[in-house]
One Martini backbone bead per residue (centre of mass of N, CA, C, O) as a GRO file, in nm:
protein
  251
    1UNK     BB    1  -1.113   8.750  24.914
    2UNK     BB    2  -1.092   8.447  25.175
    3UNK     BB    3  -0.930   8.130  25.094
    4UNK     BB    4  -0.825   7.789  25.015
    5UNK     BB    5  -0.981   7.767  24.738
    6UNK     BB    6  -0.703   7.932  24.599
    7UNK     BB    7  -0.534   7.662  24.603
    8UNK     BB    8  -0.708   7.568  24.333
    9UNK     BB    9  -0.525   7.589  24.089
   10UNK     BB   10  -0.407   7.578  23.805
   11UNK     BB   11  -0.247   7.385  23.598
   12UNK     BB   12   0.060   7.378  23.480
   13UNK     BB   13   0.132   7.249  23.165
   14UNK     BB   14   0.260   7.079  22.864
   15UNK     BB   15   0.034   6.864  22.848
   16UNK     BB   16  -0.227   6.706  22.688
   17UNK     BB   17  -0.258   6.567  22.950
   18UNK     BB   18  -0.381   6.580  23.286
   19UNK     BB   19  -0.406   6.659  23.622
   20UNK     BB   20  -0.559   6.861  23.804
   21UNK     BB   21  -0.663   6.602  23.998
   22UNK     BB   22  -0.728   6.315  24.091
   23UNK     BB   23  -1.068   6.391  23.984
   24UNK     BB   24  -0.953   6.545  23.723
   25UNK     BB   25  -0.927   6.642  23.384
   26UNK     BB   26  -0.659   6.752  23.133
   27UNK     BB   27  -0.709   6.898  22.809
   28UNK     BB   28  -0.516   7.011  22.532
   29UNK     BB   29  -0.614   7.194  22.256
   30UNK     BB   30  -0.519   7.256  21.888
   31UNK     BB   31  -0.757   7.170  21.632
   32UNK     BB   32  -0.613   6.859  21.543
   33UNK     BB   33  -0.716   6.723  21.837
   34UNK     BB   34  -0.905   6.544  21.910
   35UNK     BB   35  -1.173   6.411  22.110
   36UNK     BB   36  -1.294   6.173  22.344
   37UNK     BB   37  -1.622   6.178  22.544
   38UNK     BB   38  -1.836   6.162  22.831
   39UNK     BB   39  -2.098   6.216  22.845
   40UNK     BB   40  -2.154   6.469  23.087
   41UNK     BB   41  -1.813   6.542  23.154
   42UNK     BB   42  -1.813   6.872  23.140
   43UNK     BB   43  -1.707   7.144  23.375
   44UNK     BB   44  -1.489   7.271  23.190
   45UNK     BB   45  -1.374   7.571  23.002
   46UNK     BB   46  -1.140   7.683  22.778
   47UNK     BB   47  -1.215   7.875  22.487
   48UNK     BB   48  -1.239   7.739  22.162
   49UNK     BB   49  -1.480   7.509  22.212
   50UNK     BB   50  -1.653   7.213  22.098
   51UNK     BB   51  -1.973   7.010  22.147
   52UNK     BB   52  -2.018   6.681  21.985
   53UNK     BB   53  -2.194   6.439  21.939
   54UNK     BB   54  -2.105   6.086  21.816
   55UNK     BB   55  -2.102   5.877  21.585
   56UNK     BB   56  -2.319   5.583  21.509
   57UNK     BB   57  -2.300   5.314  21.352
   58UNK     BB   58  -2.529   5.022  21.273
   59UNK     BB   59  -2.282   4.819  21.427
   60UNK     BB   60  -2.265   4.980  21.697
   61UNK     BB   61  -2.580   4.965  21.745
   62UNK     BB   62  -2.611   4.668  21.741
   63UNK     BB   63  -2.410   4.608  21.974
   64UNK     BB   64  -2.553   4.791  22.213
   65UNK     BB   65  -2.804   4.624  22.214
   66UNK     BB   66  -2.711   4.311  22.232
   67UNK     BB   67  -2.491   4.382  22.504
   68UNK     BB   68  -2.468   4.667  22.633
   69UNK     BB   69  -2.186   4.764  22.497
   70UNK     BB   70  -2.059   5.098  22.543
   71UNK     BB   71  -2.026   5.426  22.409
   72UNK     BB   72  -2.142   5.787  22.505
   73UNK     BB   73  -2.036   6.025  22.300
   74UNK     BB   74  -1.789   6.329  22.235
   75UNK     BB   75  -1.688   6.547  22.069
   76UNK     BB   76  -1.386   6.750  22.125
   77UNK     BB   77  -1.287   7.070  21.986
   78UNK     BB   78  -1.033   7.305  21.954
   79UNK     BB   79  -0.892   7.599  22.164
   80UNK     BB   80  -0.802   7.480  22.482
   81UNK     BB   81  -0.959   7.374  22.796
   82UNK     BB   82  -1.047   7.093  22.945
   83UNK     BB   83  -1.289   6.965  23.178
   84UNK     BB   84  -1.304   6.579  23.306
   85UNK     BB   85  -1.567   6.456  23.515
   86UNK     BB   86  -1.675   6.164  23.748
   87UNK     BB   87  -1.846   6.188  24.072
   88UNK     BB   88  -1.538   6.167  24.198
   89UNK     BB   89  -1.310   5.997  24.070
   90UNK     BB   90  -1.085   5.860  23.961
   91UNK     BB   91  -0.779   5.952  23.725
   92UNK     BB   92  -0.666   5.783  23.462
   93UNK     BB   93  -0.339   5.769  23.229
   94UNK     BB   94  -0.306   5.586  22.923
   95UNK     BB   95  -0.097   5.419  22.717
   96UNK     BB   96  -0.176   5.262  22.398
   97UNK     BB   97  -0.085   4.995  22.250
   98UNK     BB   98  -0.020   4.709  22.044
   99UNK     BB   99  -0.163   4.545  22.295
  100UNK     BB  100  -0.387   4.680  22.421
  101UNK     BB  101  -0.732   4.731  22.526
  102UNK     BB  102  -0.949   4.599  22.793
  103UNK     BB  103  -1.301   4.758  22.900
  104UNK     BB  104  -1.518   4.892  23.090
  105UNK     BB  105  -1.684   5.147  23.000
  106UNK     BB  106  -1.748   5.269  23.254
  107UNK     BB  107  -1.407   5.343  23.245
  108UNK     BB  108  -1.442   5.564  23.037
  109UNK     BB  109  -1.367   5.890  22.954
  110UNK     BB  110  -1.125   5.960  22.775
  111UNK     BB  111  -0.992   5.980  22.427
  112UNK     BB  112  -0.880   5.949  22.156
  113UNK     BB  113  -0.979   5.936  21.862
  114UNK     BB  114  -0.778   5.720  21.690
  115UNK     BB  115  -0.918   5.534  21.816
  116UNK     BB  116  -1.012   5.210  21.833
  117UNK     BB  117  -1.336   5.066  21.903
  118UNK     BB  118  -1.491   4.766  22.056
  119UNK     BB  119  -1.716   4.512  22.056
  120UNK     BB  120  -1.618   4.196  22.297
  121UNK     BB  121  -1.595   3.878  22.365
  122UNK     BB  122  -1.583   3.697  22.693
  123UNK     BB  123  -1.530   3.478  22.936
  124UNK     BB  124  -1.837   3.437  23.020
  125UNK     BB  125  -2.154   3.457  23.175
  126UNK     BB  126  -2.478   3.557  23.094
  127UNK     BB  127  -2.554   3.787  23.369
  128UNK     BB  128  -2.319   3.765  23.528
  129UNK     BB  129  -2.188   3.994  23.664
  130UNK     BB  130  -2.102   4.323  23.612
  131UNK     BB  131  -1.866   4.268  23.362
  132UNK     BB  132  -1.997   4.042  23.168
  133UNK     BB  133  -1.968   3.950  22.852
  134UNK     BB  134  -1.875   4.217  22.736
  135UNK     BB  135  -1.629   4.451  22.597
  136UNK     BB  136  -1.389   4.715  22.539
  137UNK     BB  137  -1.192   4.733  22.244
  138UNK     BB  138  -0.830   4.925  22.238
  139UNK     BB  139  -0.685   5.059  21.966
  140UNK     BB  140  -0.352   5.174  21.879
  141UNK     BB  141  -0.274   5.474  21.980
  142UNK     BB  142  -0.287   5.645  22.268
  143UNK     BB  143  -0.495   5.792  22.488
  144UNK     BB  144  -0.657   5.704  22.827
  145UNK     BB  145  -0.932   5.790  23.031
  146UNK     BB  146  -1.003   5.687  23.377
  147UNK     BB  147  -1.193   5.530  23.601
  148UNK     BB  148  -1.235   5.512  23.991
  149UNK     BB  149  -1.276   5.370  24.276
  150UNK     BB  150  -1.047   5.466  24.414
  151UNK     BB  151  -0.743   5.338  24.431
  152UNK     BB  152  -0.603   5.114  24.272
  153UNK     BB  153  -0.449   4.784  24.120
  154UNK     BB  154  -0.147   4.700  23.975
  155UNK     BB  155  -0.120   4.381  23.809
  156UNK     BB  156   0.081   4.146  23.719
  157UNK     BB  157   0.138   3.914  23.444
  158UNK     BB  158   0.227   3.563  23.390
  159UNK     BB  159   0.296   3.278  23.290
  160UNK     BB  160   0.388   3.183  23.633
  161UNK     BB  161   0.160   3.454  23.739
  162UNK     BB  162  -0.185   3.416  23.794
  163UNK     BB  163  -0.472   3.617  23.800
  164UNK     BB  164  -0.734   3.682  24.035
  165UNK     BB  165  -1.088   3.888  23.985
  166UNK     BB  166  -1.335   4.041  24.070
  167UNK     BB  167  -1.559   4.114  23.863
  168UNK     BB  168  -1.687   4.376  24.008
  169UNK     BB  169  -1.324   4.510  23.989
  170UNK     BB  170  -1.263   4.489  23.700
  171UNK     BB  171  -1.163   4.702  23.474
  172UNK     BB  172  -0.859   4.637  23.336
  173UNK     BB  173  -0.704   4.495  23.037
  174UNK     BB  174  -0.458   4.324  22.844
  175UNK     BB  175  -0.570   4.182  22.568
  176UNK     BB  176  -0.344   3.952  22.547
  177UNK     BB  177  -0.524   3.785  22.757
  178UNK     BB  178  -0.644   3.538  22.910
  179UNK     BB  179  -0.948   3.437  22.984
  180UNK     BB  180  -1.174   3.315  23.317
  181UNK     BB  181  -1.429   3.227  23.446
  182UNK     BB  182  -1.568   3.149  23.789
  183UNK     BB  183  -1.568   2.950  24.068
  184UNK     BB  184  -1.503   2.827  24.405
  185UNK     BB  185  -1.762   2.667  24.352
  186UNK     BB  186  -2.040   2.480  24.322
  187UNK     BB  187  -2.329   2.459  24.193
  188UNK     BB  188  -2.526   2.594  24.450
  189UNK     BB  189  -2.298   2.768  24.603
  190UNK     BB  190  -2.276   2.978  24.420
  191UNK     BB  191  -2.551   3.122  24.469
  192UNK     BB  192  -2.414   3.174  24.746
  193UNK     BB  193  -2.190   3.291  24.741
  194UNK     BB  194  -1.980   3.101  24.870
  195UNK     BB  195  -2.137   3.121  25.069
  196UNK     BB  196  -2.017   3.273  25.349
  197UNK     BB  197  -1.826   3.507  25.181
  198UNK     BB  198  -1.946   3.717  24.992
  199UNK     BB  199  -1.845   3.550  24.693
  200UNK     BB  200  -1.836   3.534  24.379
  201UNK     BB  201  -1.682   3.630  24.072
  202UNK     BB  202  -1.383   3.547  23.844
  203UNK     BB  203  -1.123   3.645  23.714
  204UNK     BB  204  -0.891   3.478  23.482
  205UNK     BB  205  -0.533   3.547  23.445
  206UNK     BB  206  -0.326   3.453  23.135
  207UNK     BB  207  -0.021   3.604  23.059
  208UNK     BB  208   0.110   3.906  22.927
  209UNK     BB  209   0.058   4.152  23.205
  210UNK     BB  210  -0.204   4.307  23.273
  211UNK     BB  211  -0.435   4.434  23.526
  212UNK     BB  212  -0.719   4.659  23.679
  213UNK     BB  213  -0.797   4.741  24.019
  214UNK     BB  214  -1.089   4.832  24.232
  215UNK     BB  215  -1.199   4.933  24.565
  216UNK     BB  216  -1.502   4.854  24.425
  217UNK     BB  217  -1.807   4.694  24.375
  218UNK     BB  218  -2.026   4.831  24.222
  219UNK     BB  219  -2.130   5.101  24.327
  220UNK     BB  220  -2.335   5.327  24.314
  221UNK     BB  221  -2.526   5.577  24.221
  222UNK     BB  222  -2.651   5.857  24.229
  223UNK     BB  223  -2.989   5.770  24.301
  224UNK     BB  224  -3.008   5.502  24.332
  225UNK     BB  225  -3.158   5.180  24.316
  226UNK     BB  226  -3.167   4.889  24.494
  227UNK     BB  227  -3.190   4.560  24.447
  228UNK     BB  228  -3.397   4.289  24.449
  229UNK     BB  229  -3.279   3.962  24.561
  230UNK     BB  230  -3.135   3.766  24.366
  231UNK     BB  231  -3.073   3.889  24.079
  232UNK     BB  232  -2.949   4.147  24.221
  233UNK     BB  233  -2.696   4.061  24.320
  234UNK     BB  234  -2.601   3.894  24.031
  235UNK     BB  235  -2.700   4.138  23.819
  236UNK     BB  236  -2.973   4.083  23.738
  237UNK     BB  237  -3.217   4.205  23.538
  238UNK     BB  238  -3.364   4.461  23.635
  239UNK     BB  239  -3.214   4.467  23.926
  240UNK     BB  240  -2.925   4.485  23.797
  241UNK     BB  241  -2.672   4.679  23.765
  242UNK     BB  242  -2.746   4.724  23.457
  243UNK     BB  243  -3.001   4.826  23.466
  244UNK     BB  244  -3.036   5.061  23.698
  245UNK     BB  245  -2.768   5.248  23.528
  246UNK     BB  246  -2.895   5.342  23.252
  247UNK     BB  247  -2.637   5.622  23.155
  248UNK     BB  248  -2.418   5.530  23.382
  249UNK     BB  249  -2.084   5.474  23.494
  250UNK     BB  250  -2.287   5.209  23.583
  251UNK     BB  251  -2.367   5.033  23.353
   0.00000   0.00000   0.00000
């Protein structure tokens, strides 16, 4: 048998996070390191590999129903090669060090065991915008693999040249910045996404550090229904894009 399929051959490598290809994530365990992963993001694996849920404390139960915001995770562990993808969006390989990482939660694939996640509040409006009130914040040392609709774009923040992002299209950022949701116009201006520009809200960060947005304002997943109305525009209510897309990478 012949064909051009046989050109996507395993990628050879000694790293134990890297990219089989741009859309889908490989992991080398050796029995020592779990990982955590996106539940049902399992596409294939090779060696003696067991995936178990993971557990989740009263605490974090209880922040996950008050918030919305939360990981719905596996543990991946013993020996072999795990291959993870969602969606067949990109993914990203990022280092955590000591300044942490804020991501909302729809777009992390999978991280190192040792690190802590917590749901924490940002400045944000409650109910409007993708982005939400709150989000989940990364600290420890090692690697978090991401997910975007389409390539990013990292933004460098600094004191003197502060970075403004669609909130439906901010992915991730430095937890060290400063954050502000705002809109550019004013009373009832906002709720009509700034008149005829169909932009709606912005988050803005100060001080140093990065942004990651991606090219994408919250697409629906397979098979979503789109909400109508004003609710569902400004992703608000049951029609809302976090109501609609509930336990999918849109959440």
């Amino acid at each position: 048998m012949q064909s051009p399929l046989f050109g996507y051959n395993e990628q050879q490598t000694q790293d134990r996070y890297s990219l089989q290809n741009s859309q889908m994530l490989r992991v080398v365990l050796e029995g020592h390191d779990d990982i955590l992963a996106r539940k049902g993001t399992m596409v294939a694996y090779q060696g003696l590999v067991e995936f178990d849920a993971e557990y989740q404390n009263s605490s974090q139960h209880r922040a996950r129903a008050y918030t919305g915001e939360g990981l719905d995770l596996m543990r991946c562990h013993g020996q072999g090669t795990v291959y993870l993808a969602n969606l067949g969006q990109h993914v990203h390989i990022l280092d955590v060090d000591q300044d942490g990482l804020t991501v909302d939660s729809s777009y992390v694939l999978a991280m190192d065991s040792g690190l802590h996640h917590e749901v924490i509040a940002v400045d944000s409006q409650y109910g409007i915008s993708g982005s939400g009130k709150y989000q989940l914040n990364i600290t420890g040392r090692g690697k978090v693999a991401l997910v975007t609709s389409g390539m990013p774009l990292m933004m460098q923040v600094t004191p003197d040249k502060y970075v403004n992002c669609d909130a439906d299209a901010i992915v991730a950022w430095s937890t060290g910045l400063r954050v502000q949701m705002q809109a550019q116009t004013h009373s009832s201006g906002v709720w009509r996404r700034r008149g005829n520009t169909g932009e709606g809200w912005e988050l803005s960060f100060m001080g140093s550090g990065y942004a990651l947005v991606q090219p994408s304002e919250l697409l629906p997943p397979q098979n979503a229904v789109i909400g109508q109305g004003l609710r569902a525009q400004y992703g608000m209510g049951q029609q809302g894009v976090h109501a609609q897309n509930q336990g999918n990478v849109w959440s």
